[in-house]
C-alpha positions as CSV (number, residue, x, y, z in Angstrom):
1,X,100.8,177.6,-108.2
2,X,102.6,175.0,-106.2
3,X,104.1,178.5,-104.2
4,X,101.2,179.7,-103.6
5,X,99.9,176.8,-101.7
6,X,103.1,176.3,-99.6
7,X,103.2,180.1,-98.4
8,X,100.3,179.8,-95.9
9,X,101.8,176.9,-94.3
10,X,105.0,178.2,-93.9
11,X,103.4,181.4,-92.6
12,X,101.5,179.1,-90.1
13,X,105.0,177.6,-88.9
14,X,106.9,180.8,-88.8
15,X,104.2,182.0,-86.6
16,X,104.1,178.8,-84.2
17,X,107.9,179.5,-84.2
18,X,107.4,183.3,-82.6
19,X,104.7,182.1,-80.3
20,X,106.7,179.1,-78.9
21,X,109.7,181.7,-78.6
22,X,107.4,184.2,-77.0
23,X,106.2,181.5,-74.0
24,X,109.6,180.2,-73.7
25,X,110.4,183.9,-72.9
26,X,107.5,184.3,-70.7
27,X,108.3,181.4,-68.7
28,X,112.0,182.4,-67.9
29,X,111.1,186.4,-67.2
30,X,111.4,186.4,-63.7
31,X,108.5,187.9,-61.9
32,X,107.9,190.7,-59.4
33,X,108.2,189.8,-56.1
34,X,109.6,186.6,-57.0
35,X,112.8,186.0,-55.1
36,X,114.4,183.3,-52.7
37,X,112.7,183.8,-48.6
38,X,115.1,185.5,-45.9
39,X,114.9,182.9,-43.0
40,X,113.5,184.0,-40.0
41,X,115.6,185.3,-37.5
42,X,115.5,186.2,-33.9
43,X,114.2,190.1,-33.1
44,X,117.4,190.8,-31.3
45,X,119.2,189.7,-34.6
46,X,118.0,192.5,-36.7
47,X,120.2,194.7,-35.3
48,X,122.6,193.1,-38.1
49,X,120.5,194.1,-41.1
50,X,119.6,197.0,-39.7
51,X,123.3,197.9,-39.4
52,X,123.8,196.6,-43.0
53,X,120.9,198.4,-44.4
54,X,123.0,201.6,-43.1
55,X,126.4,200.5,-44.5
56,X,124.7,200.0,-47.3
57,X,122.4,202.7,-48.2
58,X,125.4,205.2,-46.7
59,X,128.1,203.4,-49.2
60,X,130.1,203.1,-46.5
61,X,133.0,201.1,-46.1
62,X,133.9,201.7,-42.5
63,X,130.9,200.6,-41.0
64,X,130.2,197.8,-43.5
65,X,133.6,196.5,-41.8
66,X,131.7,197.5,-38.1
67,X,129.1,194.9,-39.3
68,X,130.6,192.1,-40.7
69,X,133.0,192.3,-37.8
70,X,129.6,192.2,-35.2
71,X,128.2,189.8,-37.4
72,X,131.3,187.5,-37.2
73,X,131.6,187.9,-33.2
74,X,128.1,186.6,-33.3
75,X,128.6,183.6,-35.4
76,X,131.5,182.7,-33.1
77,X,128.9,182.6,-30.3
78,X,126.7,181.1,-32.2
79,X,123.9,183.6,-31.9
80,X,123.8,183.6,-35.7
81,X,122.3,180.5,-37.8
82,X,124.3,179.2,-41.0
83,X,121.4,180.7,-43.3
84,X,120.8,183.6,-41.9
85,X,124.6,183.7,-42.1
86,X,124.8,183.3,-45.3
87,X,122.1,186.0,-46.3
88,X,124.3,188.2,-44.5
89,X,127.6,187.3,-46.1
90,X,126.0,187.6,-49.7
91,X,125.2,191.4,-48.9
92,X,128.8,191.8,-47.6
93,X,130.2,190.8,-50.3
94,X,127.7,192.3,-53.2
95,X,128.7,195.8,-50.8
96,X,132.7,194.9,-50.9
97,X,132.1,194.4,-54.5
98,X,131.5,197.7,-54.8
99,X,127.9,196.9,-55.6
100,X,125.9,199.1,-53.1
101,X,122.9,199.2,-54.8
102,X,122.4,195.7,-54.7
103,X,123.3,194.7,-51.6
104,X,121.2,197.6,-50.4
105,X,117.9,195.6,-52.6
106,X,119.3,192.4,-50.7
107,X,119.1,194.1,-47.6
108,X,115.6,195.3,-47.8
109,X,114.8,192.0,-48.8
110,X,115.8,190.7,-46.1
111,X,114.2,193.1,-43.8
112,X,111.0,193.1,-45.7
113,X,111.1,189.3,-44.9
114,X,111.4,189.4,-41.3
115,X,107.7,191.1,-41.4
C-alpha cells in the first residue's frame, strides 16, 4: 500500500525532472538568425568580402591568398578597422582550415550585415 502511494509522487518528480531538462535545452538551442553583428564598414571596403565570398564559394586557394594579401595591404594603411579586421581574419582562417562552407556562411553574414 505504502508503494502505491509513493508512485504518483515519484512520477510527479521524474516528470519535473524532463521538463526542467527540456527548458534547460530550450534555453541553450541557439536560434535562427541569432548570431554576433558584422560591424559596419565603409562601401569601398566591401570589395574585401566580396572577394572572400568568391574565394570562398569557388574553394579556392589562390585567390583566398589574393584577399588576405589585399586585405593585409589595407590594414597597413589603415583603411581597415581592428573589427572589421577581425571578421575578416576569422573567414581566412575557417577557409585555410579547409572549412569552405563555413567561411562561406561567415561571409554571407557578413555581407548580409552590411545591408
Amino acid at each position: 500500500m505504502a508503494n502505491e502511494q509513493m508512485l504518483p509522487a515519484a512520477r510527479r518528480r521524474w516528470w519535473r525532472r524532463r521538463l526542467l531538462l527540456a527548458a534547460v535545452l530550450a534555453g541553450l538551442t541557439p536560434c535562427a538568425g541569432c548570431h554576433p553583428t558584422a560591424p559596419r564598414v565603409e562601401f569601398a571596403n566591401r570589395r574585401f568580402s566580396g572577394a572572400l565570398r568568391t574565394a570562398t564559394n569557388t574553394k579556392n586557394p589562390q585567390r583566398l591568398a589574393a584577399a588576405k594579401k589585399s586585405i593585409e595591404q589595407a590594414v597597413a594603411a589603415r583603411e581597415i578597422g581592428l573589427e572589421e579586421h577581425a571578421w575578416y581574419e576569422e573567414i581566412i582562417a575557417l577557409a585555410e582550415a579547409g572549412d569552405w562552407e563555413r567561411a562561406e556562411r561567415r561571409t554571407i553574414e557578413f555581407r548580409r550585415d552590411q545591408r
